[in-house]
C-alpha positions in Angstrom: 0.0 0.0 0.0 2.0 3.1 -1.2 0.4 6.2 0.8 1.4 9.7 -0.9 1.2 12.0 1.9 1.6 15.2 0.3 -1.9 14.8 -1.2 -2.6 15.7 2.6 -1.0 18.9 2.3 -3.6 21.6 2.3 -4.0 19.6 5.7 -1.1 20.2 6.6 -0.5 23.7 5.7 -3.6 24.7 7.7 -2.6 22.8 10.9 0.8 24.5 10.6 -0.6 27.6 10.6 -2.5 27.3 13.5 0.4 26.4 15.3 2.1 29.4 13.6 -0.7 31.8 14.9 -0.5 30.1 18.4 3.5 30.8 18.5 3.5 34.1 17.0 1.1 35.2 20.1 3.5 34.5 22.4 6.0 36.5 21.1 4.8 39.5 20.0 4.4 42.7 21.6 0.9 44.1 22.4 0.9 47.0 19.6 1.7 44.1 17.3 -1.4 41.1 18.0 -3.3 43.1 15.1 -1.4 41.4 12.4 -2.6 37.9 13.4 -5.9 37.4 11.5 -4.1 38.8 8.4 -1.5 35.9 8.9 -4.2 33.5 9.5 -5.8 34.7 6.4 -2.9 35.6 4.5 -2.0 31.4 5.0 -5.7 30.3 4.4 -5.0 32.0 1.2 -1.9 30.0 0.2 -3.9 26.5 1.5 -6.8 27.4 -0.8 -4.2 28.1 -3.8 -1.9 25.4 -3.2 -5.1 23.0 -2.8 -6.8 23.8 -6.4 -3.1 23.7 -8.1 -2.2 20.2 -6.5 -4.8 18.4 -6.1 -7.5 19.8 -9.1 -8.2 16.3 -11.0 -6.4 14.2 -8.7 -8.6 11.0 -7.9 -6.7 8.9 -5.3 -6.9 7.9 -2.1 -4.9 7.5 1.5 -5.1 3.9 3.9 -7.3 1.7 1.1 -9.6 4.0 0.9 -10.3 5.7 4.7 -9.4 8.8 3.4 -10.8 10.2 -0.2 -8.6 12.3 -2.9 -11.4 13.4 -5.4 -13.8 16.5 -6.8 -16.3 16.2 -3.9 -13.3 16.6 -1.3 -11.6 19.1 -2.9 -14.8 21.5 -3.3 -15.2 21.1 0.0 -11.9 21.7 1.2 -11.8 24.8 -1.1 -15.3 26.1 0.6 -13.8 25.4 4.2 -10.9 27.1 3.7 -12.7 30.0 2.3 -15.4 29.8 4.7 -12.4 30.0 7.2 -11.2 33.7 6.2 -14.4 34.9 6.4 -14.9 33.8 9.7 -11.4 35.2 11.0 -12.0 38.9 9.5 -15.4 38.8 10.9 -13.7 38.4 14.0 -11.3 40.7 13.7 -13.6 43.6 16.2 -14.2 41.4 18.3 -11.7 40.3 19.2 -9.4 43.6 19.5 -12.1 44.5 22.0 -12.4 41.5 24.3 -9.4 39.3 24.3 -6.1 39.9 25.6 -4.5 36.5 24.0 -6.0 36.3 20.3 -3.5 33.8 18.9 -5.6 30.8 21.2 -8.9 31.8 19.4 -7.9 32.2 15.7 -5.7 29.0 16.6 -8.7 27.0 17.9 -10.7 28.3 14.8 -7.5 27.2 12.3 -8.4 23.3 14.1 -11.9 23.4 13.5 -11.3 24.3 10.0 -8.7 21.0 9.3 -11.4 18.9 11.5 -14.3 20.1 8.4 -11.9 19.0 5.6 -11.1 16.2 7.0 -14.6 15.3 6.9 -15.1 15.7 4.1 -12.3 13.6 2.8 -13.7 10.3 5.5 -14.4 7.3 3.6 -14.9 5.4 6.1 -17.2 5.8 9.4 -14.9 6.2 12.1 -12.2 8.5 10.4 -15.3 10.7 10.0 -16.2 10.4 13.8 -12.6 11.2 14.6 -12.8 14.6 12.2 -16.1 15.3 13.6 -15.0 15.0 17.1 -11.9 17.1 16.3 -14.7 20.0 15.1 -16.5 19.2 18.1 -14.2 20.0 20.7 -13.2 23.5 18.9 -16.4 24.5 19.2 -17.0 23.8 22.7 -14.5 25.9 23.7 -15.1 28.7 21.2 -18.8 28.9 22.4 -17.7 28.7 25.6 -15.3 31.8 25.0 -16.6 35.0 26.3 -16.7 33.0 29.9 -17.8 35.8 32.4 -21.3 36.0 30.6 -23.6 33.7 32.0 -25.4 33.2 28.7 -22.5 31.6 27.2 -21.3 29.7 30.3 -25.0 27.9 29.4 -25.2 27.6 26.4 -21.8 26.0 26.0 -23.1 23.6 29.0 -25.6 22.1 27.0 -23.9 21.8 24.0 -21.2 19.8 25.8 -23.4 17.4 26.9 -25.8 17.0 24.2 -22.8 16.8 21.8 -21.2 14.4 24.1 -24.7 12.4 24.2 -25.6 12.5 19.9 -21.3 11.3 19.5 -22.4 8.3 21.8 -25.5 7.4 19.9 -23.4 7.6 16.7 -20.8 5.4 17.8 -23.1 3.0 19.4 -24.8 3.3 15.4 -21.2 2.5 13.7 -20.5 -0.2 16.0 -23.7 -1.6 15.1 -22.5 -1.3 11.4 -19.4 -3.0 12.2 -21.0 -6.0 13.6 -22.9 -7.1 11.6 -21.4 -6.1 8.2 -17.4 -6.3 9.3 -16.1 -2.7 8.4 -16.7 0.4 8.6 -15.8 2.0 4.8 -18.3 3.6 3.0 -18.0 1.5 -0.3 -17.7 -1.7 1.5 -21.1 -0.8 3.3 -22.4 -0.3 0.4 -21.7 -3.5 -1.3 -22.4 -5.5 1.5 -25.6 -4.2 2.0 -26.4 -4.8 -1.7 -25.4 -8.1 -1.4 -28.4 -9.1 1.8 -31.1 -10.5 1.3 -33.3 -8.9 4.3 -32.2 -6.0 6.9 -31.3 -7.4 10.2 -33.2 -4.9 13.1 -29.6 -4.6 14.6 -28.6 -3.0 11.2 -31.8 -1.0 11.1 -31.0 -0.1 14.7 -27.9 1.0 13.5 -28.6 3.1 10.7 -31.2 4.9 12.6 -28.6 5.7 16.0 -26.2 6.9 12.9 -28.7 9.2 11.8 -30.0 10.2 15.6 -26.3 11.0 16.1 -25.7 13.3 12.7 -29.2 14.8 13.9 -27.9 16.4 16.9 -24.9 17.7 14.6 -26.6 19.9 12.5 -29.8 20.2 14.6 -32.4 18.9 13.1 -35.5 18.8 14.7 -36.2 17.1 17.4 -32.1 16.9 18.6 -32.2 21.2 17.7 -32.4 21.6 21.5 -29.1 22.7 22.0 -29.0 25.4 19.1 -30.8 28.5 20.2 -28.9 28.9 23.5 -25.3 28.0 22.2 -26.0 30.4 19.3 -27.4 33.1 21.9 -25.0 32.7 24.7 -21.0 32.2 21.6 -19.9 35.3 20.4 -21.7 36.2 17.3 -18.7 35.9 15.2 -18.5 31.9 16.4 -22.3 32.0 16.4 -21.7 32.4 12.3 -19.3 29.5 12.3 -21.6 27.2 13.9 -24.4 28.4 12.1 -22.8 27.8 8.7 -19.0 26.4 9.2 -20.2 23.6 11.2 -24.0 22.8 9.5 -22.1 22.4 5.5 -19.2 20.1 7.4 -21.5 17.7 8.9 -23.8 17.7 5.9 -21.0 17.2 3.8 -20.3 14.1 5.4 -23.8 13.1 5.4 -24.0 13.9 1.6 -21.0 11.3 0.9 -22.2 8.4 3.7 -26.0 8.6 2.2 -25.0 8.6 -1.6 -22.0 5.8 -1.0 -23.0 3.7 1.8 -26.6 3.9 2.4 -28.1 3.7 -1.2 -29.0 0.1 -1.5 -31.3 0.2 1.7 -32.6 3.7 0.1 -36.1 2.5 1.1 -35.5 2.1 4.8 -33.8 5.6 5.2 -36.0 7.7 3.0 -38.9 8.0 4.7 -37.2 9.1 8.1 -35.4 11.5 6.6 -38.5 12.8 4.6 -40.4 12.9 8.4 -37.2 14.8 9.7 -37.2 17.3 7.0 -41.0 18.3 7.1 -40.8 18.4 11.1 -37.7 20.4 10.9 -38.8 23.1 8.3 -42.4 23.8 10.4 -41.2 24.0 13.6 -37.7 25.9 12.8 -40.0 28.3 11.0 -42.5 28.8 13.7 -40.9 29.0 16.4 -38.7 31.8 14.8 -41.9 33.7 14.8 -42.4 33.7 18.2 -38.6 35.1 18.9 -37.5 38.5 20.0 -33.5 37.7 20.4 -31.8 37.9 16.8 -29.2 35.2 17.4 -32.2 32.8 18.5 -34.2 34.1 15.5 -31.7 33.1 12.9 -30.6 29.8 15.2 -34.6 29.1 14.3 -34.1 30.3 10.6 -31.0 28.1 10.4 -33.3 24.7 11.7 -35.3 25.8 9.1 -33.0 25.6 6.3 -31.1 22.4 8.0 -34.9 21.1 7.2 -34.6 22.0 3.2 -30.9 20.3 3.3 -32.6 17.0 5.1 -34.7 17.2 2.1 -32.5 17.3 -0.9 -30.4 14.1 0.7 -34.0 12.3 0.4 -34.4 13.2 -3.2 -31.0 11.6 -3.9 -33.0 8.4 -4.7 -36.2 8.2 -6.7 -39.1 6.6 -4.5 -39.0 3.9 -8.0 -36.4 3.4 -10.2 -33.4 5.7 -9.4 -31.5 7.7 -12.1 -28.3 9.1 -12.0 -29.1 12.6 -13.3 -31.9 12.9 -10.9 -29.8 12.1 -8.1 -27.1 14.9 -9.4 -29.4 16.9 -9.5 -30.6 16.7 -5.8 -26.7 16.6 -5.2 -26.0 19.9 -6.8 -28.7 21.5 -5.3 -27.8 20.8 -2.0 -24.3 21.7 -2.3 -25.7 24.6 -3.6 -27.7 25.7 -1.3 -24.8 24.9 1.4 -22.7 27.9 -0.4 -26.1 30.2 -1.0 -26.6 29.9 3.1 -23.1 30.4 3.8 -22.4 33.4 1.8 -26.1 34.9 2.6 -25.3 34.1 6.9 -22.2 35.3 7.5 -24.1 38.4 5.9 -26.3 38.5 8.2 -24.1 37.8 11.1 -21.6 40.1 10.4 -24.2 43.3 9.9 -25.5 42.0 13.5 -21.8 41.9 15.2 -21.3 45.6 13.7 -24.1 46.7 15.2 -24.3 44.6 18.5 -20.2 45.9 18.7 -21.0 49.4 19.1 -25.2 49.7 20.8 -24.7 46.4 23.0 -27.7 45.6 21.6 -29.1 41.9 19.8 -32.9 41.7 20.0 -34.6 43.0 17.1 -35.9 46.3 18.5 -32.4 47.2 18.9 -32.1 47.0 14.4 -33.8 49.9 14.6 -33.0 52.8 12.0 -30.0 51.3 11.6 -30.1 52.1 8.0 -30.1 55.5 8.1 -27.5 55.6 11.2 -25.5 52.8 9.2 -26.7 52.9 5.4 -24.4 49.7 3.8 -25.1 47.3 7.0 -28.5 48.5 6.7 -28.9 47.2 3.3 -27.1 44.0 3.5 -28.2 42.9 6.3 -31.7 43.7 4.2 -30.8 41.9 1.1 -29.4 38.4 3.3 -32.5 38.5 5.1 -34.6 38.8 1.1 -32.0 36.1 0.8 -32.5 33.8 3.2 -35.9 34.0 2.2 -35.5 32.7 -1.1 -36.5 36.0 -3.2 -35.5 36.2 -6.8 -32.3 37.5 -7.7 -30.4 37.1 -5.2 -28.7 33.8 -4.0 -31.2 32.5 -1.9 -33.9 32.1 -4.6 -31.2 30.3 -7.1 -30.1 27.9 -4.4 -33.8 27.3 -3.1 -35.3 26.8 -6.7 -32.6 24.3 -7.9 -33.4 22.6 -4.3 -36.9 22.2 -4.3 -36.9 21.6 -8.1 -34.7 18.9 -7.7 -36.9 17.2 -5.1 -40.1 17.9 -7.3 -38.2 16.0 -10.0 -37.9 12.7 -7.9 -41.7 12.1 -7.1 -41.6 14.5 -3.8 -43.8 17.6 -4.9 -45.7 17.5 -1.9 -42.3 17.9 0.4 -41.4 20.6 -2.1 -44.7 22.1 -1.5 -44.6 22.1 2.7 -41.2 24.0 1.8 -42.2 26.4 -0.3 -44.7 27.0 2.7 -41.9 26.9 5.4 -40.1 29.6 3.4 -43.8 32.0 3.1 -43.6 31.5 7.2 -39.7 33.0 7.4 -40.5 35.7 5.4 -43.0 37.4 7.9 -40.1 37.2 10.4 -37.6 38.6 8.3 -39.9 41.6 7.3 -39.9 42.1 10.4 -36.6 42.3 11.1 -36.4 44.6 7.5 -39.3 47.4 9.3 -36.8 47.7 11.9 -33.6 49.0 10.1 -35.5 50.9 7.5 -39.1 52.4 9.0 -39.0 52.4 13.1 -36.9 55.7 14.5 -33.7 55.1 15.4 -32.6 55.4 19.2 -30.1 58.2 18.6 -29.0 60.3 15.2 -25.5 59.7 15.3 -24.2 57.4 12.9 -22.7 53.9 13.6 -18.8 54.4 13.0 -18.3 50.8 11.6 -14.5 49.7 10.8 -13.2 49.9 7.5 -12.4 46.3 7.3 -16.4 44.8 8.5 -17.4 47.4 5.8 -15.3 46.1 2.8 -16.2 42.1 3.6 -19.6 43.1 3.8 -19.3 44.4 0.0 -18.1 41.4 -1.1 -20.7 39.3 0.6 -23.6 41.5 -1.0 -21.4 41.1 -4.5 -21.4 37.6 -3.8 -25.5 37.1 -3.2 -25.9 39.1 -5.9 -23.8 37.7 -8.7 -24.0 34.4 -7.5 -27.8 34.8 -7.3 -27.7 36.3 -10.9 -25.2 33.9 -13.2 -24.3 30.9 -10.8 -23.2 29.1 -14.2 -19.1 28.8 -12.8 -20.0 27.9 -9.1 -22.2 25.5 -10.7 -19.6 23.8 -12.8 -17.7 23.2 -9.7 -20.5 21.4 -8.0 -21.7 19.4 -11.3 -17.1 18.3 -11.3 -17.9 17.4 -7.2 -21.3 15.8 -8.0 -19.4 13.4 -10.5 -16.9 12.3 -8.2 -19.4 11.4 -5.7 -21.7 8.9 -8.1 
């Protein structure tokens, strides 16, 4: 077995800069810990080049298959590493004004960020519980991070222990997989499932702990318990990653485990995760209506669309006879809609941490007249709220048309139909949201003085809902190249 190691090597380069970050902290002065995100960023930057010039075409793989080389990874790894960046200059205010040491954070953040593309490299079940783990445990100390503020002290509680509960469950599930089918890689599962004549219950047992466990990873309804008070209580800057960073990681896993492993038994899983999807879009979308907190109001929103995801992976099999360009089709849309969220949230996050930086204030009543006091946050925090909402032209609406189309396409229309309802419901609460910033007077006339930096990533997060809302047709070439390494 000849392993090639350096086709771990945006790995590698990320992991090293962490370490880098983490070093550089100790030694340099006070006046100086401002350059630290731009490092981190400025070696992000080099990871995402170095990965699309090495490894663009590259099919391979590490240990007989435990860890995948291929399209699907390497979009992934690409998005992650993007994703990343955004997250660390989003940070960048906050963390000038609270912490003294900001090497650990953006250090911490660096590991999450190897622990997502790692996942979505796994091939095999428990290299992706290791990754997942690894993401895991970042999180629960990033959550955990503003630690005098009682809010985050609990809401970092019960994600501990619900995360420590759903990576139980999921190991219970793969152990179960082991047993009774002798290993634990994804295309070994698959053809040994192929190969039985009947499902045993300890193998239905198993696949349904396996899907309990991802449940409770990108809170789906009813293992969502934890979201709304670890979203309220992290920093909103690390309220961003887990909304988005953490929600495309474990769904990029799920994408690779459904569509490789579980596709012979399509019949058993589907109609779970149909049930899932329809519970999860209703109740993410109600209760949203009922909140007045922002961060709970878009940890709701982000059930909501976790619901939508839950469906596409559904509509990867045709309830008859499955085709191929169907299932690419539900593929694409859901990786889709992954990148539409992602760009379209950290929108809306950021707009909230510029304002919630300088007023103190979260809760909706606290948006208000923002947009004449802040006129760009104002409309961008508009448009990713139009967005998230799925109105035309901008991201949102490509992302959620391909989506639902998609599942239309494989004999679901009435599941496409309860989400085209879901999305009606979430765009009462974001109106409301909008009649804050623009129509209700403001609490004082002076303007917001927002830092140059949030300012210019906020312009290229509108550019990118609006142009990738508008002509999609390259993004969309990358996801058909990671589509095809998948089937």
């Amino acid at each position: 077995m000849n392993n090639n190691f350096l086709l771990l090597l945006p790995e590698f380069i990320v992991t090293g800069l962490a370490f880098v970050v983490l070093t550089l902290d100790l030694f340099l002065p006070e006046r100086r810990k401002w350059t630290l995100p731009f490092v981190a960023v400025a070696g992000l930057a080099v990871a995402l080049v170095v990965s699309l010039a090495y490894l663009w075409g590259v099919t391979d793989s590490l240990y007989d298959g435990i860890i995948r080389i291929d399209g699907y990874a390497l979009f992934f790894k690409a998005f992650f590493i993007a994703l990343g960046g955004v997250v660390i200059l989003i940070s960048v205010d906050f963390v000038r004004r609270n912490l003294e040491y900001p090497g650990e954070y953006y250090g911490i953040l660096l590991f999450t960020v190897v622990a997502m593309m790692l996942l979505a490299a796994s091939g095999e079940l428990l290299t992706a519980y290791i990754s997942l783990e690894l993401l895991s445990f970042g999180l629960y100390v990033l959550v955990a991070y503003d630690r005098y503020n009682a809010k985050s002290n609990e809401g970092a509680t019960k994600y501990i222990l619900l995360g420590a509960f759903s990576s139980a469950l999921l190991l219970f599930g793969i152990s179960q997989i082991y047993g009774l089918l002798g290993t634990t890689r994804f295309d070994e599962i698959s053809r040994a499932l192929a190969a039985a004549d009947a499902l045993s219950p300890g193998l239905i047992l198993g696949v349904a702990l396996i899907v309990a466990g991802l449940g409770f990873k990108i809170a789906a309804v009813p293992f969502h318990m934890w979201a709304p008070d670890a979203y309220e209580g992290a920093p909103i800057p690390i309220t961003a990653h887990l909304a988005v960073g953490s929600k495309a990681a474990a769904f990029a896993l799920v994408l690779r485990l459904f569509a490789e492993a579980f596709m012979p038994i399509v019949e058993q899983w589907q109609i779970l995760l149909i049930a899932l999807a329809v519970i999860t879009m209703l109740l993410g979308n109600l209760v949203a209506l009922a909140q007045r907190n922002l961060k709970r109001l878009l940890a709701y929103s982000s059930v909501g669309q976790v619901g939508y995801l839950l469906m596409g992976v559904a509509a990867l099999a045709a309830m008859g006879d499955g085709s191929l360009e169907l299932s690419h089709l539900a593929s694409n849309g859901i990786m889709l809609h992954l990148v539409a969220y992602a760009v379209t949230n950290m929108a809306a996050f950021l707009c909230l941490a510029a304002v919630f930086n300088i007023t103190g204030r979260d809760d909706i009543r606290g948006m208000a007249g923002v947009a004449r006091r802040a006129p760009l946050v104002g409309l961008v925090f508009a448009v990713s709220l139009f967005s998230l909402a799925g109105l035309p032209i901008f991201v949102g609406f490509t992302s959620k048309f391909y989506l639902f189309n998609a599942t239309a396409a494989q004999g679901l229309l009435w599941v496409a139909g309860v989400a085209i309802f879901a999305s009606l419901i979430s765009l009462y609460y974001y109106l409301l949201v909008v009649r804050q910033l623009y129509i209700e007077p403001a609490a004082g006339a002076a303007p917001l003085p927002v830092p140059r930096l949030t300012l210019g990533v906020l312009g290229a997060l509108f550019a990118g809902m609006v142009v990738l809302g508008v002509y999609p047709a390259p993004l969309m070439q990358a996801i058909q190249h990671a589509s095809d390494a998948l089937f």
